[in-house]
C-alpha positions as CSV (number, residue, x, y, z in Angstrom):
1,X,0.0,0.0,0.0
2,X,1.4,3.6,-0.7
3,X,2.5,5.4,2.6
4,X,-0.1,6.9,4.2
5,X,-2.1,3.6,5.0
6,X,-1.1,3.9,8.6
7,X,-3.1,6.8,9.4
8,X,-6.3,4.9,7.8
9,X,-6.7,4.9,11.6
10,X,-8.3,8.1,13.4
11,X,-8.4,8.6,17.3
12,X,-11.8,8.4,17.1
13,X,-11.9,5.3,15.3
14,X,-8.8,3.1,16.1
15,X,-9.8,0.2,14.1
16,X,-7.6,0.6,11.0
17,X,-10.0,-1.0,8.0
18,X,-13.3,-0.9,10.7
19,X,-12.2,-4.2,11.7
20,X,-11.2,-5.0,15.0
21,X,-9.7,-8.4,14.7
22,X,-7.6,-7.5,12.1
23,X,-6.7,-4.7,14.0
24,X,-5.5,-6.9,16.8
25,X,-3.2,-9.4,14.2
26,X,-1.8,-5.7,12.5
27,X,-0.9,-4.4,16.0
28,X,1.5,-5.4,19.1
29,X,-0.2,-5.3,22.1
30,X,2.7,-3.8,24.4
31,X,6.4,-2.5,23.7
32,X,8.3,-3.9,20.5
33,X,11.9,-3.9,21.0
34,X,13.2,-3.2,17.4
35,X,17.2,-3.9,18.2
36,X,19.6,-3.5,15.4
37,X,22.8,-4.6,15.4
38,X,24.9,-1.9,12.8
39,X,28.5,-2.4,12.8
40,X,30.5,1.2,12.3
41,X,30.9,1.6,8.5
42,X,34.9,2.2,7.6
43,X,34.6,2.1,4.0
44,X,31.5,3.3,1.6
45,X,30.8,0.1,0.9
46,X,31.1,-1.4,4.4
47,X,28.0,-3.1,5.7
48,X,26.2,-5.5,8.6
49,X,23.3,-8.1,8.6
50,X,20.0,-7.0,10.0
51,X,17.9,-10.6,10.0
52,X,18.3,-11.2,6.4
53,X,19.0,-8.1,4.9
54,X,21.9,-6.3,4.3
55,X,22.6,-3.0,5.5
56,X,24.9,-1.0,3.5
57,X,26.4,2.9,4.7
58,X,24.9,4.4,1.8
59,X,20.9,3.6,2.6
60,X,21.2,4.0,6.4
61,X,19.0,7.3,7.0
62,X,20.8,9.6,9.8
63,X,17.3,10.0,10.8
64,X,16.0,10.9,13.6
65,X,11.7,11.5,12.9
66,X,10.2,14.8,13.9
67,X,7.7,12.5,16.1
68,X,10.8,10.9,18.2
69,X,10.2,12.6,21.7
70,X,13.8,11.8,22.7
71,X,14.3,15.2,24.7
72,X,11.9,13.5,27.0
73,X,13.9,10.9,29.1
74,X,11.3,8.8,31.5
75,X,12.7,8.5,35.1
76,X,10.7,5.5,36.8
77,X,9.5,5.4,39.3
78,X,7.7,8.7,39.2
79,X,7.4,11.2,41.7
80,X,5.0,11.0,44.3
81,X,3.2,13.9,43.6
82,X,3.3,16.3,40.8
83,X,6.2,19.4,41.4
84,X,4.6,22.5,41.2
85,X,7.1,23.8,38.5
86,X,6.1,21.2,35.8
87,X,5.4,21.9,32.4
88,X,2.1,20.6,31.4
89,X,0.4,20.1,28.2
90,X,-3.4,20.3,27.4
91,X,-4.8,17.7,24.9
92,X,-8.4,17.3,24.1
93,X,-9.1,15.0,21.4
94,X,-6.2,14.5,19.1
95,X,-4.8,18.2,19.1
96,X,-3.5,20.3,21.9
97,X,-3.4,23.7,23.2
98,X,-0.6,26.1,22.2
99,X,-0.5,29.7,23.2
100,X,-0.8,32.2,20.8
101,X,1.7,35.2,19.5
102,X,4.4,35.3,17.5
103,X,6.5,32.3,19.5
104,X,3.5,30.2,20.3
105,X,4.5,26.9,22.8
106,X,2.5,23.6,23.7
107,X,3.8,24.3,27.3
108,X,1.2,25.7,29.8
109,X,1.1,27.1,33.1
110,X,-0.2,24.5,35.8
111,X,-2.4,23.7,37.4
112,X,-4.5,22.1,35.0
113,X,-7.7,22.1,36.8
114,X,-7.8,25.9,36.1
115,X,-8.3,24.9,32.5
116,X,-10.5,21.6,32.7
117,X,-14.5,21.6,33.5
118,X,-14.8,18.3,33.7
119,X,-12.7,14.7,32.3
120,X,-9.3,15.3,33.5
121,X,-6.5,12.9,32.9
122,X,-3.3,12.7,33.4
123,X,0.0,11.5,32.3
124,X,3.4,11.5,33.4
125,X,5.2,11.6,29.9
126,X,8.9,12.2,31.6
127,X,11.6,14.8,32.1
128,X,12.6,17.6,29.8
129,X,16.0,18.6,31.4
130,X,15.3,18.3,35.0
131,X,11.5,19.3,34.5
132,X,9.0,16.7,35.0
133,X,6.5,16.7,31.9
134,X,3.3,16.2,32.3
135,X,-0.4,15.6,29.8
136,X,-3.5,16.5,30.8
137,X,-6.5,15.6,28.9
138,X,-9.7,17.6,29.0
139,X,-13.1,16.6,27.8
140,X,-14.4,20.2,28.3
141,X,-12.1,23.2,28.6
142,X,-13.5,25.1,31.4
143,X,-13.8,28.1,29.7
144,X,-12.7,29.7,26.0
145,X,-8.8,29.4,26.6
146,X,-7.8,33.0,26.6
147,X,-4.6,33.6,24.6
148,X,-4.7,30.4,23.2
149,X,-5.5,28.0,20.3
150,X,-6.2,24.4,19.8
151,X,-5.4,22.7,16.5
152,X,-5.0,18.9,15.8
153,X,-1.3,17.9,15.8
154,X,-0.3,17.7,12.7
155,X,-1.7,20.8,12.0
156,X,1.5,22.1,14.0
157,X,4.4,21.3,11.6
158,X,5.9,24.4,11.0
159,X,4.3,26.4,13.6
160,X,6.4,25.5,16.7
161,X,9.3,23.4,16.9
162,X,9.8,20.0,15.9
163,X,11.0,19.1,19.7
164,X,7.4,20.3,21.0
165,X,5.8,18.6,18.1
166,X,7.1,15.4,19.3
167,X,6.2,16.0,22.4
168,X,2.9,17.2,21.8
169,X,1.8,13.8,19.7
170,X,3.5,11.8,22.3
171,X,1.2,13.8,25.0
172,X,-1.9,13.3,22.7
173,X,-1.0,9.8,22.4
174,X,-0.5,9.3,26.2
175,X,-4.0,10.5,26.6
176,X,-5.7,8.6,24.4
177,X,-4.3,5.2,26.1
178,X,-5.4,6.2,29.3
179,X,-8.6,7.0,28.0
180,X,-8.5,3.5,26.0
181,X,-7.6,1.4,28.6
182,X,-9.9,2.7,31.5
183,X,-11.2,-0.7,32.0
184,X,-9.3,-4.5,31.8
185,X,-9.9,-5.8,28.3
186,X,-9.6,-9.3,29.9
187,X,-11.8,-8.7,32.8
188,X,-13.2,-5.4,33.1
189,X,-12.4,-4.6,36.2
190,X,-10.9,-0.7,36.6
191,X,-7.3,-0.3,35.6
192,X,-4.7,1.6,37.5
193,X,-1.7,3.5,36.6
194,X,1.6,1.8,37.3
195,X,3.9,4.6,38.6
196,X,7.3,2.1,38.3
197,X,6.6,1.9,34.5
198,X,4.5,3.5,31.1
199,X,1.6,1.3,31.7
200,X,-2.0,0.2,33.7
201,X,-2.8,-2.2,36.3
202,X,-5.7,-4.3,36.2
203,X,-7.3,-4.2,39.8
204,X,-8.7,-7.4,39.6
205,X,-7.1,-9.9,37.8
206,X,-3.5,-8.2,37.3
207,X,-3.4,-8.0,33.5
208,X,-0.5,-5.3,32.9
209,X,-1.6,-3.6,29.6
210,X,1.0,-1.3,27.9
211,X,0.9,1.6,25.2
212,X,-0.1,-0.3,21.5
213,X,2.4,0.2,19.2
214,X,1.4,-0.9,15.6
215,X,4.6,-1.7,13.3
216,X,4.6,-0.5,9.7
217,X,7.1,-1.1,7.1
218,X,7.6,1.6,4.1
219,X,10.0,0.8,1.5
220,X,11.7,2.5,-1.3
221,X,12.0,0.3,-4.2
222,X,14.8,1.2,-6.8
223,X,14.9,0.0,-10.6
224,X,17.9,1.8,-12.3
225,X,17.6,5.4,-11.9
226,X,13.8,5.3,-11.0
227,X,12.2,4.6,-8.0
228,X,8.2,2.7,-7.3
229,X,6.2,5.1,-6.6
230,X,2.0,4.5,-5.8
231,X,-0.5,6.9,-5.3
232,X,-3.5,6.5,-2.3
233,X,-7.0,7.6,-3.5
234,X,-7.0,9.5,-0.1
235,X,-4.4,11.6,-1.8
236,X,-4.2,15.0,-2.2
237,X,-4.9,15.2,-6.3
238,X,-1.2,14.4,-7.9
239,X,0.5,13.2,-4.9
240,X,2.6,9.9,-4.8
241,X,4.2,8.3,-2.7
242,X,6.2,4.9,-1.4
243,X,5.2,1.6,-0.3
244,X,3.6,1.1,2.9
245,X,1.8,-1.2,5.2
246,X,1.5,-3.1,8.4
247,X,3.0,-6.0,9.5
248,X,1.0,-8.7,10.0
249,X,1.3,-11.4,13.1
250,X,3.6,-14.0,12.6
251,X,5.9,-13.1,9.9
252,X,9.2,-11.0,10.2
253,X,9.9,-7.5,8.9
254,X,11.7,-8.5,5.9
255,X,8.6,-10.7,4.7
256,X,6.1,-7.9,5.3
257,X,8.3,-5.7,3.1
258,X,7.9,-8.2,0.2
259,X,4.1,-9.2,0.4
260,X,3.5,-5.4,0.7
261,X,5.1,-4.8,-2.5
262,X,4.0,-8.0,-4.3
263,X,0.2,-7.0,-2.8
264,X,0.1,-3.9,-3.6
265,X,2.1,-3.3,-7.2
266,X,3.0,-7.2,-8.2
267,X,6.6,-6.3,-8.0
268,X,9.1,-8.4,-6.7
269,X,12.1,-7.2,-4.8
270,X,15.8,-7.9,-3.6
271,X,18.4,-6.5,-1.8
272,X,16.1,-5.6,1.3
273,X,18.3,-3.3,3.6
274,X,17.2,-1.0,6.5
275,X,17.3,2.8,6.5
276,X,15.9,4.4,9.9
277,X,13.0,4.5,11.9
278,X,10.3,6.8,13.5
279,X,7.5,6.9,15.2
280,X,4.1,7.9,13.5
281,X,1.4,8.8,16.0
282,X,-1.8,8.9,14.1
283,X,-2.4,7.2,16.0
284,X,0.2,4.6,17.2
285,X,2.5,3.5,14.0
286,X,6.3,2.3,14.2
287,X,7.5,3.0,10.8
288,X,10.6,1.2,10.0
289,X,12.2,2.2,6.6
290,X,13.8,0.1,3.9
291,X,15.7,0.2,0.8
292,X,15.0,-2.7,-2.1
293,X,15.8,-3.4,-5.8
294,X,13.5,-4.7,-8.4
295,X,13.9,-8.2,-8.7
296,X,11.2,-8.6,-11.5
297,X,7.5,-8.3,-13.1
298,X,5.1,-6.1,-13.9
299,X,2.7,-3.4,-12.0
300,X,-0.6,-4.4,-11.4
301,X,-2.9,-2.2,-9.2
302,X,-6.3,-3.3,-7.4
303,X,-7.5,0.1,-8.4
304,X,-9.0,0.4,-4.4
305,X,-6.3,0.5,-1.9
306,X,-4.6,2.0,-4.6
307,X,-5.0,3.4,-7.9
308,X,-2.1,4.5,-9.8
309,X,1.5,3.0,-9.5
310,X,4.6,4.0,-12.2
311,X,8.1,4.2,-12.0
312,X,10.2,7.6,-12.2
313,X,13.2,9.3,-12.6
314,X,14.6,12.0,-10.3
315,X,13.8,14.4,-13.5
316,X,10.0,13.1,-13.6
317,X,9.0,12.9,-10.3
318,X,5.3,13.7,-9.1
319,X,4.0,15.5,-6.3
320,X,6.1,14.3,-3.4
321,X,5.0,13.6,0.3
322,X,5.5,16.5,2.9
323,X,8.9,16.4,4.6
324,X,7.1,15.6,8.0
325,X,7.7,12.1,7.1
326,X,10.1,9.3,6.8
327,X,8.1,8.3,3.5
328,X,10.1,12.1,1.9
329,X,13.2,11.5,4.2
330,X,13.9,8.1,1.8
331,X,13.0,9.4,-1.3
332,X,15.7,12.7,-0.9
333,X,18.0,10.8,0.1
334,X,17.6,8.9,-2.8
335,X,17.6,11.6,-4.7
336,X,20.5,13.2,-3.2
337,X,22.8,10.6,-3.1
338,X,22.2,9.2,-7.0
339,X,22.6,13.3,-8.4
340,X,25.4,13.7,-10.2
341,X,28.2,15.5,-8.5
């Protein structure tokens, strides 16, 4: 599928395709340790094994995802009660509250009951420096938020920096699995937060239920000087983009990268080799990027999940994907490393 099938998910309806047991065999219930062992490249052609693909220097990504909340470092367990110098963060829905003016910030003055009539949650999401970092969610502001503005989070790119944008989706995310997970999906007794970890408590029958993380592959497939690109008809009119989709339970990375492809275009592909990472929270996506080579056949679409796929050149190419994702991070460094010097 072209990239961009991920967020066929909404926070208001988490059941990618309106399915919920496929939902459950497309997503991890819990933390996915994705550990990749990259030797340190001495030569341009040096390389390591990742699984069974090779990983060469020149299609690693240095890249980091403007959704990677890494400024935020988690100290467990966390404090008792919440410091009365933290920085908090209003999220209703899937968007937040940033104040307004010419430097407009996610963070807001505490505490957060001033700004809440009713449905407050909260989240420890970690420390930023030595400030503790907090998410409140608000099902009714208490009153029209004066000197402020609410917009959905991706809305934000480009309006504050990428270090609050991270840490605004990871907030909003936060939020919406404490609001998701309210209740034991085994039992239905009332959860509790655990305050040694990121994660809830069952009450009664001790089920431990962590933050869903749904992993993706998205791959850049390269025949000569062209590149497979697809286009989504939830596209904006022109756009293209790479190949996409979710891997499914009981196969590895590497094989979701080559049914994708094969389901999607009727390509086949070789040379599989990882490129970077990031997290894509719309809602809960890990995107983990690849590199491939045709290996043979011909594109055929299904003309539903998508309906136009081609090859082009770097001289030819469509409408491209915003730089807020790794989808545009693979395709320029395609392009930049294969233009002539």
């Amino acid at each position: 599928m072209p990239e961009g099938k991920p967020d066929t998910k909404s926070d208001n309806n988490p059941d990618h395709k309106g399915n919920s047991e496929l939902d459950e065999l497309l997503s991890f219930h819990g933390y996915m340790f994705f550990v990749i062992g990259i030797n340190t490249f001495e030569t341009p052609r040096s390389s390591a094994w990742v699984g069974s693909s090779k990983v060469h220097k020149d299609d690693f990504m240095d890249h980091n995802g403007i959704f990677s909340a890494d400024t935020l470092t988690a100290r467990f367990p966390e404090p008792d009660s919440i410091p009365s110098d933290a920085c908090w963060i209003l999220v209703k829905d899937a968007g937040v509250y940033i104040t307004a003016g010419p430097v407009p910030t996610i963070f807001v003055p505490g505490p957060p009951e001033a700004h809440a009539r009713s449905g407050l949650l909260i989240q420890y999401l970690g420390h930023h420096e030595d400030i503790p970092c907090y998410a409140a969610g608000i099902a009714e502001p208490a009153r029209a938020q004066e000197g402020m503005e609410y917009a959905g989070v991706r809305e934000l790119f480009g309006k504050i920096p990428d270090e609050e944008l991270a840490i605004a989706s990871f907030a909003a995310r936060m939020i919406m699995f404490d609001r998701n997970t309210r209740f034991c999906g085994r039992c239905g007794a009332p959860t509790r937060q655990l305050r040694t970890e990121r994660a809830k408590l069952c009450s009664d029958c001790n089920l431990i239920t962590y933050p869903r993380i749904s992993p993706a592959i998205i791959v850049l497939v390269r025949n000569g000087n062209r590149i497979l690109l697809a286009r989504s008809p939830r596209f904006p009119p022109g756009q293209y983009s790479v190949i996409a989709g979710f891997v499914e339970s009981g196969e590895n990375i590497e094989h979701a990268v080559r049914r994708e492809v094969r389901e999607e275009t009727g390509i086949e592909i070789t040379n599989i080799r990882y490129s970077g990472s990031e997290p894509w929270p719309f809602p809960d996506s890990l995107m983990i990027g690849f590199t491939a080579d045709y290996a043979g056949g011909e594109i055929r679409i299904d003309n539903n999940e998508i309906v136009s796929a081609d090859w082009f050149d770097r001289d030819h190419l469509p409408l491209l994907p915003s730089k807020m994702s790794i989808s545009r991070a693979l395709i320029d460094q395609w392009i930049a490393r294969d233009s002539p010097c």
